[in-house]
VOPA-893905 format. One record per residue (C-alpha): residue number from 1; x, y, z. Coordinates in nm, 3 decimals, always signed. Each point is the difference from the previous one (the first is absolute). Example, Ala and Ser with C-alpha at 12.3 -4.5 7.8 and 13.67 -1.06 7.14 Angstrom:
<atom k="1" u="+1.230" v="-0.450" w="+0.780"/>
<atom k="2" u="+0.137" v="+0.344" w="-0.066"/>
This chain:
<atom k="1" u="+11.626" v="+10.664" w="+22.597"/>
<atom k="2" u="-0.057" v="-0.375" w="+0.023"/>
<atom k="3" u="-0.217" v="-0.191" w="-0.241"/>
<atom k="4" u="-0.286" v="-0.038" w="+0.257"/>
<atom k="5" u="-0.351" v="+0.113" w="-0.047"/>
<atom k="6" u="-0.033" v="+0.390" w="+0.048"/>
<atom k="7" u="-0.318" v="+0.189" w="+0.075"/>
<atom k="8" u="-0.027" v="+0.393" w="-0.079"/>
<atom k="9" u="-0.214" v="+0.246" w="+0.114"/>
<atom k="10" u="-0.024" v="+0.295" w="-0.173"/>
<atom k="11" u="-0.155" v="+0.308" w="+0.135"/>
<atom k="12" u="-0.038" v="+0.215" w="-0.335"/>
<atom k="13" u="-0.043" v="+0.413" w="-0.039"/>
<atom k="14" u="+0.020" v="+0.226" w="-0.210"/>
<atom k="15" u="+0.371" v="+0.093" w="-0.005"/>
<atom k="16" u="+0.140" v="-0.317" w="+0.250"/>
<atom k="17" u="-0.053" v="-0.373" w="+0.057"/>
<atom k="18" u="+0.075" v="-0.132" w="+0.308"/>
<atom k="19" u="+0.093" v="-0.408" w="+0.006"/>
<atom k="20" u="+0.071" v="-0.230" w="+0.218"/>
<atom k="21" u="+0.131" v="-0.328" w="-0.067"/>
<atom k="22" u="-0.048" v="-0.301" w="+0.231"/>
<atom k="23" u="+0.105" v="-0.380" w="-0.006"/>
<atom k="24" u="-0.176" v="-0.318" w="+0.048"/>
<atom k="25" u="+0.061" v="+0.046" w="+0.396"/>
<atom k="26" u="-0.141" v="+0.319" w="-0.017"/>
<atom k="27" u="+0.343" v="+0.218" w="+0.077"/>
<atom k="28" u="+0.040" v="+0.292" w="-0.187"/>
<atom k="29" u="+0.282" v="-0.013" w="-0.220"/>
<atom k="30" u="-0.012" v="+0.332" w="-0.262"/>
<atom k="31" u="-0.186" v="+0.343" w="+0.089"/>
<atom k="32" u="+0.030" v="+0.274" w="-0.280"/>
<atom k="33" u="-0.169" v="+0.327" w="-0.092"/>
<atom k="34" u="-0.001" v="+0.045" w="-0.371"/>
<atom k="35" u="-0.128" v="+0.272" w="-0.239"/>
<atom k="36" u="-0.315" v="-0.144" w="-0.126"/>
<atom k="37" u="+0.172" v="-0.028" w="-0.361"/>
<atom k="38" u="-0.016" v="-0.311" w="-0.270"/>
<atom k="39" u="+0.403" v="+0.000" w="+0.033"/>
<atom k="40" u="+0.105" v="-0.031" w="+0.345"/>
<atom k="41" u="-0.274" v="-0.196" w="+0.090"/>
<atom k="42" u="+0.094" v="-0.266" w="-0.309"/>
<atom k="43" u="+0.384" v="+0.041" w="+0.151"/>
<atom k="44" u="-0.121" v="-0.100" w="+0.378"/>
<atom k="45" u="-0.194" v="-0.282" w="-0.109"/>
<atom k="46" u="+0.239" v="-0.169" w="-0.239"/>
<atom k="47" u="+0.304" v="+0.022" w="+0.258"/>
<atom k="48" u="-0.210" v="-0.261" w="+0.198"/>
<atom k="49" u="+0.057" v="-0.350" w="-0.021"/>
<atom k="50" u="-0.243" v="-0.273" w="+0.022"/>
<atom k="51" u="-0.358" v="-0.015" w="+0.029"/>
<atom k="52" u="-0.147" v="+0.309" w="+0.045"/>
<atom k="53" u="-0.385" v="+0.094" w="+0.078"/>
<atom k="54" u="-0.172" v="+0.368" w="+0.020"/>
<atom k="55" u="-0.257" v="+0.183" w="+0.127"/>
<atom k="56" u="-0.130" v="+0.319" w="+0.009"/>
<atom k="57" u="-0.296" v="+0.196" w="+0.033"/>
<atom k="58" u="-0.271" v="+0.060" w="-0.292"/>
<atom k="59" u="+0.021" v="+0.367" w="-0.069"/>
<atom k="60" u="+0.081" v="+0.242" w="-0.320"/>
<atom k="61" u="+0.318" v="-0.152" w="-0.043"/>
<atom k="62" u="-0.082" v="-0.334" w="+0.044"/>
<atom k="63" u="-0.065" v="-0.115" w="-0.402"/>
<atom k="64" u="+0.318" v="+0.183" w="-0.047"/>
<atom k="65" u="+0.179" v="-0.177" w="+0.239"/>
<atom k="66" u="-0.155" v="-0.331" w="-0.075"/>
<atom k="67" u="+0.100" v="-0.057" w="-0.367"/>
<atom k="68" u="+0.392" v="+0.168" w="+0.123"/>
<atom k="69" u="+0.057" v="-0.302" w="+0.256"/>
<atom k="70" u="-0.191" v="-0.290" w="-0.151"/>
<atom k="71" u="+0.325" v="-0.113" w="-0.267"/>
<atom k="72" u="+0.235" v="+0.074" w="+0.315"/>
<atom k="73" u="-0.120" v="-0.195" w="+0.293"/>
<atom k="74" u="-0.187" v="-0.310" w="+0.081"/>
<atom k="75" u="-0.323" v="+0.096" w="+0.071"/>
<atom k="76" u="-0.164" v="+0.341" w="+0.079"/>
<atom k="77" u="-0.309" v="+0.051" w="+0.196"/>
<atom k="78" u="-0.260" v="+0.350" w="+0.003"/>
<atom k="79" u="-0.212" v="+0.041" w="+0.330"/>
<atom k="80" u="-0.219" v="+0.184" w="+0.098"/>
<atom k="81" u="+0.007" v="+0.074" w="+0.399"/>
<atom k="82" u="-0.247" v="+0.295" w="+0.033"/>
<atom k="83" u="-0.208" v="-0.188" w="+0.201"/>
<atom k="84" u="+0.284" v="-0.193" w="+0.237"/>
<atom k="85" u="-0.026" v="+0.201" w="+0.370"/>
<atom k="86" u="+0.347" v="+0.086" w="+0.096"/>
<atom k="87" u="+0.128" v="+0.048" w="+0.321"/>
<atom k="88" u="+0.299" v="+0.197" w="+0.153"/>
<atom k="89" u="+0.245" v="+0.235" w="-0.209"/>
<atom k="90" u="-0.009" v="+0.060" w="-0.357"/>
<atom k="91" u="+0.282" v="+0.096" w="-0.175"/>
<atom k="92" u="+0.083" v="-0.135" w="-0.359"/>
<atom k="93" u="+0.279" v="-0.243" w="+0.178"/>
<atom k="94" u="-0.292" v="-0.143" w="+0.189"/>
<atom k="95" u="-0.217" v="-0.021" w="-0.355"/>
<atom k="96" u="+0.287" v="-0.182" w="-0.146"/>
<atom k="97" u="+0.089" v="-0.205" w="+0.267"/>
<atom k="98" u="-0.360" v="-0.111" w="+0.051"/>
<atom k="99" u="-0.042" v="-0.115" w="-0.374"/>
<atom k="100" u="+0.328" v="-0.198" w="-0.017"/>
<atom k="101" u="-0.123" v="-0.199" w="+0.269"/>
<atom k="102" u="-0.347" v="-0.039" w="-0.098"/>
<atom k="103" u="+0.098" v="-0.113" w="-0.296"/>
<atom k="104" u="+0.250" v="-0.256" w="+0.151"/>
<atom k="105" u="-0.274" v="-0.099" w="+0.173"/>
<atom k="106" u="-0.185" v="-0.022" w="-0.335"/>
<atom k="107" u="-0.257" v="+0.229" w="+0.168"/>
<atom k="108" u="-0.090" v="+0.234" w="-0.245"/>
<atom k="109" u="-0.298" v="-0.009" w="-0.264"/>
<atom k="110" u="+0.118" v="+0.073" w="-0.339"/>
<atom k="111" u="-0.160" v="+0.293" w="-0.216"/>
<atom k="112" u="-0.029" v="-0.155" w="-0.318"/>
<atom k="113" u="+0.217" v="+0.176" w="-0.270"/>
<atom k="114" u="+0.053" v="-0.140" w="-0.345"/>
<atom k="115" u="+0.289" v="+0.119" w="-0.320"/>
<atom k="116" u="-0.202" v="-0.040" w="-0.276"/>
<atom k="117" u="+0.122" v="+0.293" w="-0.191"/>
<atom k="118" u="-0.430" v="-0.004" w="-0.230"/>
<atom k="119" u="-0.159" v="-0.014" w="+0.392"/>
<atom k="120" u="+0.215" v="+0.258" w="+0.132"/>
<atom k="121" u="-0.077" v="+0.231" w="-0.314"/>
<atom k="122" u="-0.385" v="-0.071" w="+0.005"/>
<atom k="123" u="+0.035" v="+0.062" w="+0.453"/>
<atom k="124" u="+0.102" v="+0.349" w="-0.112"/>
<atom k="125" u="-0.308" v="+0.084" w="-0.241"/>
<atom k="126" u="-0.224" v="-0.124" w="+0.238"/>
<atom k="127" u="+0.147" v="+0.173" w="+0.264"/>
<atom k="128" u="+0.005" v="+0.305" w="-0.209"/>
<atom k="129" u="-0.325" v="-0.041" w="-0.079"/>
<atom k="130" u="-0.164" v="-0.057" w="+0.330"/>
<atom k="131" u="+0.210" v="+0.354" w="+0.098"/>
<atom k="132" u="-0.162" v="+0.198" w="-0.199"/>
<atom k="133" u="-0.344" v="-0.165" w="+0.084"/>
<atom k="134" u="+0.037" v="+0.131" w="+0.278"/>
<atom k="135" u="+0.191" v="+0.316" w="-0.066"/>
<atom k="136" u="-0.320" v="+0.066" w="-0.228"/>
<atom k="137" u="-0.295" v="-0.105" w="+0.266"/>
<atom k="138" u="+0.169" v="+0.239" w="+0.303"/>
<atom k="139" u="+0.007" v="+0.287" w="-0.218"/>
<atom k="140" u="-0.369" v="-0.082" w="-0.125"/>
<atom k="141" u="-0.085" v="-0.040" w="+0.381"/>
<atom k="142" u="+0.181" v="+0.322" w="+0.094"/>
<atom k="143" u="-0.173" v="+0.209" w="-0.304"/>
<atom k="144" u="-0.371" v="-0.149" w="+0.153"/>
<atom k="145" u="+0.123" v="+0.120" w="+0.340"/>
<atom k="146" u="+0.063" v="+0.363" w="-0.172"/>
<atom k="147" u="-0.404" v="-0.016" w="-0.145"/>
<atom k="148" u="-0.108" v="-0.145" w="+0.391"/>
<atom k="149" u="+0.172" v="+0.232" w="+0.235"/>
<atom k="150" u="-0.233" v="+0.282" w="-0.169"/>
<atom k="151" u="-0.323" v="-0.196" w="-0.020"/>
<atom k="152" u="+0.032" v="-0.098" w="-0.391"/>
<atom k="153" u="-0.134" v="-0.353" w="-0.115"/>
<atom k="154" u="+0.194" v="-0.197" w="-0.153"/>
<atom k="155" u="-0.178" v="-0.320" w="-0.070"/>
<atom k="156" u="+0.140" v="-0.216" w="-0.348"/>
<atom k="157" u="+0.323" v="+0.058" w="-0.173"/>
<atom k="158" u="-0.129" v="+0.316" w="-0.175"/>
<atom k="159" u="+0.191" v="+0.236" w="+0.262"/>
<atom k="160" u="+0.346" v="-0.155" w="-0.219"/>
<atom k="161" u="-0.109" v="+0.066" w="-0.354"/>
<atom k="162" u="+0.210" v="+0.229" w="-0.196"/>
<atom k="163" u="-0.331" v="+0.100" w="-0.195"/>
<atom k="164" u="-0.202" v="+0.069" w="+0.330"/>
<atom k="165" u="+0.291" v="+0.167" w="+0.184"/>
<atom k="166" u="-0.069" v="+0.361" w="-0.022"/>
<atom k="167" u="-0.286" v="-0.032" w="+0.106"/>
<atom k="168" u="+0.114" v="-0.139" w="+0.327"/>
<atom k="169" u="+0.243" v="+0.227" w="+0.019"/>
<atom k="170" u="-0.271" v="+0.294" w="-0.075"/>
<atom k="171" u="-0.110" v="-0.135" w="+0.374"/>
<atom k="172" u="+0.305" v="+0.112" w="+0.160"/>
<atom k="173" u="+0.113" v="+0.277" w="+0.177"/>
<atom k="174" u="+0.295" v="+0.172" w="-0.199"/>
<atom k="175" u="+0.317" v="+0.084" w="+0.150"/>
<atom k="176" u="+0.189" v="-0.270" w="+0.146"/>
<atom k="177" u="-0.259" v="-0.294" w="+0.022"/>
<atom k="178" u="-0.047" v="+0.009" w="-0.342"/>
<atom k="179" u="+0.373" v="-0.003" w="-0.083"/>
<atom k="180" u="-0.010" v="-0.313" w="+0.240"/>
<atom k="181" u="-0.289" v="-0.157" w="-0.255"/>
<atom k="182" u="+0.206" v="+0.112" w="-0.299"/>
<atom k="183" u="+0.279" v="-0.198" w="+0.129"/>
<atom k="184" u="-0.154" v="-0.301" w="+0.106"/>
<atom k="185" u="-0.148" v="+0.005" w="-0.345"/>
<atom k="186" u="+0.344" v="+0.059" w="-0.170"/>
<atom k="187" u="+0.146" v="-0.332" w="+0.225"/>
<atom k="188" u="-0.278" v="-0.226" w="-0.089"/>
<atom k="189" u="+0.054" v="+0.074" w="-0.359"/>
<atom k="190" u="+0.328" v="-0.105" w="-0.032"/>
<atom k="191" u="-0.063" v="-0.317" w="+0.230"/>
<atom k="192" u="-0.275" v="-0.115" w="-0.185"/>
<atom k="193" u="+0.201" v="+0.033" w="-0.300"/>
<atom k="194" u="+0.296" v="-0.168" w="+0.115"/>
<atom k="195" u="-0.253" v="-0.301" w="+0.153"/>
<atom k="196" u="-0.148" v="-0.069" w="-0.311"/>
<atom k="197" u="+0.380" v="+0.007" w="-0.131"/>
<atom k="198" u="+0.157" v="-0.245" w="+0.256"/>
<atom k="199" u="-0.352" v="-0.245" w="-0.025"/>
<atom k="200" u="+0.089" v="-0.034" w="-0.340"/>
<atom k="201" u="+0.341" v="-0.109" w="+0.069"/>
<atom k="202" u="-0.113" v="-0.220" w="+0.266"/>
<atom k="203" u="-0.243" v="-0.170" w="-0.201"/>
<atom k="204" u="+0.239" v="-0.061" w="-0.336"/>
<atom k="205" u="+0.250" v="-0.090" w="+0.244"/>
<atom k="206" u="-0.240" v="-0.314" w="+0.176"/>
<atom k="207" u="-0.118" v="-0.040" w="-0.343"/>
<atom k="208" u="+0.391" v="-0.201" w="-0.032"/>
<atom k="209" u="-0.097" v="-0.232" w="+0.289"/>
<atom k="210" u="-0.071" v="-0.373" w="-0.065"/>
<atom k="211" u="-0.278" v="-0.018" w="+0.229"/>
<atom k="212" u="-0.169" v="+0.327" w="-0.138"/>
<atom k="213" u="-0.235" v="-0.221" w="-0.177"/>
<atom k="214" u="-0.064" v="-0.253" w="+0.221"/>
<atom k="215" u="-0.146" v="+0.304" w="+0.235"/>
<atom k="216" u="-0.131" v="+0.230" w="-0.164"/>
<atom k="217" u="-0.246" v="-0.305" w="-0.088"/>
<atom k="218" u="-0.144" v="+0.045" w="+0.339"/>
<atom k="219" u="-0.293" v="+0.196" w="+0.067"/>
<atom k="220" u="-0.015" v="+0.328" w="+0.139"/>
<atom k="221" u="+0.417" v="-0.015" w="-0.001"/>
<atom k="222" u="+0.032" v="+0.314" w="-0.257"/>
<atom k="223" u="+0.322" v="+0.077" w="-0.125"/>
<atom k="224" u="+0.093" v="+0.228" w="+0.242"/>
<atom k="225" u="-0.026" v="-0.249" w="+0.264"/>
<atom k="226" u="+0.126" v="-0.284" w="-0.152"/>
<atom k="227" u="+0.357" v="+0.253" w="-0.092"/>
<atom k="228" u="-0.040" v="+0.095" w="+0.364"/>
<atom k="229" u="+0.019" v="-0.362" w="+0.148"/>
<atom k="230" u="+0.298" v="-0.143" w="-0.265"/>
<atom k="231" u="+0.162" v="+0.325" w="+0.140"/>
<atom k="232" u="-0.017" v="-0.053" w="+0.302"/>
<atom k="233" u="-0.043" v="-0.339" w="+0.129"/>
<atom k="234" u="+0.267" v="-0.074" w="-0.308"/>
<atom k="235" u="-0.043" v="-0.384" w="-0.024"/>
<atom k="236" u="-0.229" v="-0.274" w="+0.163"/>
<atom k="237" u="+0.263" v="-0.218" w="+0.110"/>
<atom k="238" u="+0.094" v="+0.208" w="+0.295"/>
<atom k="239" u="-0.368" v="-0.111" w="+0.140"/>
<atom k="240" u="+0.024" v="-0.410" w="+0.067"/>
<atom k="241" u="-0.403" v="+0.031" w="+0.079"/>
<atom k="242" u="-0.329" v="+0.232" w="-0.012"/>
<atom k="243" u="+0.033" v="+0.021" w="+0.340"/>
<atom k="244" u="+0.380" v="+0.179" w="-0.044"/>
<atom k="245" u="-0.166" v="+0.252" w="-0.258"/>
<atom k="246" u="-0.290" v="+0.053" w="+0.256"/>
<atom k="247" u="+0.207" v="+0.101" w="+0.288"/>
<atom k="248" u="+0.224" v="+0.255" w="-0.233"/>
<atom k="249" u="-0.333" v="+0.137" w="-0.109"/>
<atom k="250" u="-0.154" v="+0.079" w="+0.322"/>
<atom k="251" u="-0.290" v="-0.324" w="-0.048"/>
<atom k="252" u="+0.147" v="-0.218" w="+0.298"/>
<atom k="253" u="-0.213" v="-0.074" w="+0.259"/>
<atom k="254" u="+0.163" v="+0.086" w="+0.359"/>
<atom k="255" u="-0.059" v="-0.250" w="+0.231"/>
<atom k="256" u="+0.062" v="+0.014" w="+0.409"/>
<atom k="257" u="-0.007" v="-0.311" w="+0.240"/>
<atom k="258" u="+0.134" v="-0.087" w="+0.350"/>
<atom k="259" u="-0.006" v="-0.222" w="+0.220"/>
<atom k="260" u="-0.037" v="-0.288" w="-0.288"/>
<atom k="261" u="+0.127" v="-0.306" w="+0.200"/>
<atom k="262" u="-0.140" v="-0.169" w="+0.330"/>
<atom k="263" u="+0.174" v="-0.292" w="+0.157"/>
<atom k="264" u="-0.231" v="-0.331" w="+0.041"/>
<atom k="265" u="+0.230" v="-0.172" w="+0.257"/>
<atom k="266" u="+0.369" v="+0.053" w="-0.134"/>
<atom k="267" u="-0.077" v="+0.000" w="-0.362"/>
<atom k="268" u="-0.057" v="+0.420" w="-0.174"/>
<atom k="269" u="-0.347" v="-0.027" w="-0.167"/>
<atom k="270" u="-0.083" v="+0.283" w="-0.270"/>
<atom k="271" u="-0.368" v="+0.192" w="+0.113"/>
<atom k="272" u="-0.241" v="-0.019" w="-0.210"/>
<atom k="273" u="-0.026" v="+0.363" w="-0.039"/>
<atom k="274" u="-0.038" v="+0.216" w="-0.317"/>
<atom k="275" u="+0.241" v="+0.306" w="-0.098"/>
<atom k="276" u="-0.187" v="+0.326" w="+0.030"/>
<atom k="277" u="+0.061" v="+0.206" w="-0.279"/>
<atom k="278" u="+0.125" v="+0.294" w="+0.008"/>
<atom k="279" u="-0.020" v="+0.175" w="-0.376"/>
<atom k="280" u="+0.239" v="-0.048" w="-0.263"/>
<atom k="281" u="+0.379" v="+0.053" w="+0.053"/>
<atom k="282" u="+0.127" v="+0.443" w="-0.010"/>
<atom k="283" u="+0.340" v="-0.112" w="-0.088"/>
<atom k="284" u="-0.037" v="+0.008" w="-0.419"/>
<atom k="285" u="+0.043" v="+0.166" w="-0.350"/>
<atom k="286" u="-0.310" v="+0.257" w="+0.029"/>
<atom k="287" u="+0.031" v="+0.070" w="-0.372"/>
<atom k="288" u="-0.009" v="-0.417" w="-0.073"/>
<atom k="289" u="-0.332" v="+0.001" w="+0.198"/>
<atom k="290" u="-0.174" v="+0.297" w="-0.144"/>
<atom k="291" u="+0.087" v="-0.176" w="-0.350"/>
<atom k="292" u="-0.232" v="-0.336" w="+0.108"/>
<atom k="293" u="-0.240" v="+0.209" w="+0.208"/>
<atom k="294" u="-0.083" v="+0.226" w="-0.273"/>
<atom k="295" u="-0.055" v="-0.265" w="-0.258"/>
<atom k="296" u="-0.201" v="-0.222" w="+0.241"/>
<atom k="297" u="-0.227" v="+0.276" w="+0.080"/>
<atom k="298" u="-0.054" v="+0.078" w="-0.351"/>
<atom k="299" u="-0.124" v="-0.392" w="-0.090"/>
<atom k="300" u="-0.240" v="+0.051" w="+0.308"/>
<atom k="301" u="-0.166" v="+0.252" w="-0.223"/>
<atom k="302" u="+0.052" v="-0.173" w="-0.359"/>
<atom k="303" u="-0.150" v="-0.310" w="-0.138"/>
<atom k="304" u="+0.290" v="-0.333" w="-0.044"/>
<atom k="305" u="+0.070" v="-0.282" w="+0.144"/>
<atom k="306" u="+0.204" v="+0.260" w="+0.303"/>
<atom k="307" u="-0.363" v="+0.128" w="+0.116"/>
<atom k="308" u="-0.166" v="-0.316" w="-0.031"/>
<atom k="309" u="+0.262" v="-0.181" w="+0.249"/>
<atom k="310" u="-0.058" v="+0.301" w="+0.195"/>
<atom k="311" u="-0.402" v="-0.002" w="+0.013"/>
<atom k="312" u="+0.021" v="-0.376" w="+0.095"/>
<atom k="313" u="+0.225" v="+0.089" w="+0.296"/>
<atom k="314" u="-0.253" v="+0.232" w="+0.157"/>
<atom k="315" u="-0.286" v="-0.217" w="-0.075"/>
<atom k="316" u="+0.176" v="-0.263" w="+0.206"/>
<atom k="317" u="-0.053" v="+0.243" w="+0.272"/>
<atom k="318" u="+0.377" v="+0.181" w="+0.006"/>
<atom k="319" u="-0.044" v="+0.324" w="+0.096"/>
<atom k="320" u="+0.061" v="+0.242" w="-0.294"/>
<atom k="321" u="+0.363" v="+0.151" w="+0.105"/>
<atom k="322" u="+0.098" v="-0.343" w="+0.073"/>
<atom k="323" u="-0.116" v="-0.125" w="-0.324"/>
<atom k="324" u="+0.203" v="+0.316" w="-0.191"/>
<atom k="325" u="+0.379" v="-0.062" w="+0.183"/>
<atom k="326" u="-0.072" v="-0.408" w="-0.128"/>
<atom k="327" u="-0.096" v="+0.116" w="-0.337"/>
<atom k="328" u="+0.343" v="+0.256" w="+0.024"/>
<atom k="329" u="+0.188" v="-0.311" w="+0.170"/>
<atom k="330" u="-0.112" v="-0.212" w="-0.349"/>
<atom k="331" u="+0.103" v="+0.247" w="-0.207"/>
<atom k="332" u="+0.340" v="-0.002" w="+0.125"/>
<atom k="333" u="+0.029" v="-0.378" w="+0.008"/>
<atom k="334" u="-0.157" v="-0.036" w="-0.353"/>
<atom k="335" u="+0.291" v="+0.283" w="-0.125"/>
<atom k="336" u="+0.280" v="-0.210" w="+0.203"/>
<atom k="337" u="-0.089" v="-0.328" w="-0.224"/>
<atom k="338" u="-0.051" v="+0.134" w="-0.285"/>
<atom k="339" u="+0.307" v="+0.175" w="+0.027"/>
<atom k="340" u="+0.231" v="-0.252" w="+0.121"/>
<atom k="341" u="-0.223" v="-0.303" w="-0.273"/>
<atom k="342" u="-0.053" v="+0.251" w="-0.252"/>
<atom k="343" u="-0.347" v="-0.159" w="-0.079"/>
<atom k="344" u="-0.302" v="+0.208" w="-0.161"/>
<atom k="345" u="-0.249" v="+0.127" w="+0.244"/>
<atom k="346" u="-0.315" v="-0.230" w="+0.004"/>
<atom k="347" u="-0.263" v="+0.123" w="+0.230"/>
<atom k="348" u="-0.147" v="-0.345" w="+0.019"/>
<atom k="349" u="+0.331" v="-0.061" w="+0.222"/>
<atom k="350" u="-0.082" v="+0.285" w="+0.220"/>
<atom k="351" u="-0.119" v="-0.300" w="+0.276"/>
<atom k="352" u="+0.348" v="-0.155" w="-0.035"/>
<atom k="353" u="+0.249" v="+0.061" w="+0.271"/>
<atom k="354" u="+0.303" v="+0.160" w="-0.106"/>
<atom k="355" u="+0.315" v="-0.037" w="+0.100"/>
C-alpha cells in the first residue's frame, strides 16, 4: 500500500471485524473480515504503510480494542452513532464503509477513552459497584412487590432485616410463594455482602488518587461519590470548560431558534430574538448527574455556604427548581476547578465563576 493517509472503519462483533480501508480520495483500497482476535488484528494493521486513522463504534469491545491499536496506528477515534438516522441497507460492509468515510471526512465525535492503567482499575470498582447497587435495589423492589401483590405494607426498610424476617415471612402463604421470599432473601444476602465488599475496594482504591483530597474537601461530596466521579469521569482535563462537564452531565440548557437573520436592504441582520429553552440536554452520563443532583439537594436541606447561595437565589425571585439545577450546575463547576487547580474549597468563593 502507498504511504498515503488511510482511514479504517471497523465494524466490530463478537467473533468478526469487518474493515474497510479508504484513501485520501475516498477509494477503497483494503476490505477484510477478521476474527475479532488481538493477533490478526495487530498483523492487518502493521502490514499498512503510512498514516493510518481508525474508527469504530463504542461498544463492549471498544476499551479492548482501544488500548490494542493506539501503539500501532496514528490516531484512533471511539463514536458513538446511536443516535445518527440511517437510511437504506444495513449490512456490516455498509457500517464499515460509512465510518471510513466519516472519518475521512473527520465527521465523527470521539468517545473519550483514556490508558491510564490506576483509571482503568478504579472504572472497574466503580462499575462494579454501581452493579450491584442495582443488582441489590431490584431484588429489594421485587421482594416489596411479593408483600404488595397480597395487600401487606411494607413501609421503611424493616421488610429487609434479617432480625425482622420471619416475621414477614410468618405473613406468607407457604408453598411456593414463600420459597419465592426465601430466595429473594437468600440473593439479597449475598449481594449485600459482596456490595459492602466491592465499596470497600472502591473506596481504598480512590483513596490512591491525587485529587482524593482536594474533593472529598467539598461538601456533601462523600466518599462514595467523590470514588464514583475519579472513576468515572477519570481526569478533568478531558473537560476544557464547566460548560463541557455540564453537557456530559445532563445540566445543558437546550436551546431552539429559527429564522435568526432578516435582510435590511442587502446586508443579513441577526433578530433580536431570544432562544426558547427547551430543558437541559438527554444525551449524558445519568450516573455523573445523579452524583451532583444528589449532593445539591442535600445542601438545600443543610446549613453552609451551598444552602445559603441557594436561599439567595430564590429570594431573588428564581423559581425553586430553577434555583436547585444552578446550585447542581455550581457544584459541578466548583468540583471541575478544584480538580483541575487543586485549591482548598473556600465557601467564601462560592460567588466566583469557575472555570
Amino acid at each position: 500500500m502507498k504511504r498515503t493517509p488511510k482511514y479504517a472503519g471497523l465494524d466490530v462483533h463478537q467473533a468478526t471485524t469487518v474493515i474497510v480501508v479508504r484513501e485520501e480520495s475516498a477509494r477503497v483500497i483494503a476490505r477484510a473480515i477478521l476474527p475479532t482476535d488481538a493477533m490478526a488484528l495487530t498483523e492487518f494493521f502493521r502490514s499498512m504503510r503510512g498514516s493510518v486513522h481508525v474508527t469504530f463504534e463504542e461498544g463492549t469491545q471498544a476499551q479492548w480494542l482501544y488500548d490494542l491499536l493506539v501503539p500501532l496506528v496514528e490516531r484512533v477515534v471511539v463514536c458513538n452513532r446511536r443516535e445518527t438516522r440511517r437510511q437504506g441497507n444495513k449490512s456490516d460492509w455498509h457500517d464499515a464503509e460509512d465510518l471510513a468515510e466519516l472519518l475521512r471526512r473527520n465527521a465523527v465525535r470521539p468517545v473519550y477513552h483514556d490508558r491510564a492503567p490506576h483509571g482503568a482499575e478504579l472504572k472497574e470498582l466503580a462499575r462494579t459497584y454501581v452493579n450491584l447497587v442495582e443488582d441489590s435495589t431490584r431484588v429489594m423492589a421485587r421482594l416489596k412487590a411479593l408483600y404488595r401483590a397480597r395487600a401487606i405494607p411494607t413501609r421503611g426498610h424493616a421488610v429487609y432485616s434479617p432480625r425482622q424476617r420471619a416475621k414477614w415471612m410468618a405473613q406468607l402463604p407457604a408453598g411456593a410463594v414463600a420459597f419465592r421470599a426465601d430466595a429473594l432473601y437468600a440473593e439479597l444476602d449475598v449481594l449485600q455482602r459482596v456490595r459492602g465488599t466491592a465499596k470497600a475496594a472502591l473506596i481504598r482504591a480512590a483513596r490512591r488518587h491525587p485529587a482524593w483530597a482536594v474533593l472529598r474537601a467539598i461538601p456533601f461530596l462523600g466518599p462514595v461519590r467523590v470514588a464514583l466521579l475519579l472513576g468515572f469521569l477519570g481526569t478533568p482535563w478531558r473537560f476544557r470548560t464547566k460548560r463541557n462537564l455540564w453537557a456530559y452531565a445532563g445540566l445543558a440548557v437546550t436551546t431552539r431558534i429559527t429564522a435568526e437573520y432578516q435582510l435590511e436592504g442587502r446586508i443579513p441582520v441577526r433578530r433580536r430574538r431570544t432562544p426558547l429553552t427547551r430543558g437541559l440536554n438527554r444525551n449524558h452520563h445519568r450516573l455523573v448527574k445523579a452524583i451532583f443532583k444528589s449532593a445539591a439537594t442535600a445542601a438545600t436541606v443543610r446549613p453552609g455556604g451551598l444552602q445559603e447561595f441557594y436561599h439567595r437565589l430564590v429570594a431573588g425571585g428564581m423559581r425553586e427548581e430553577l434555583a436547585r439545577v444552578t446550585l447542581t450546575r455550581k457544584l459541578a463547576a466548583l468540583t471541575l476547578r478544584l480538580w483541575k487547580t487543586g485549591e482548598a474549597y473556600d465557601p467564601a468563593k462560592l460567588t466566583r465563576q469557575a472555570c
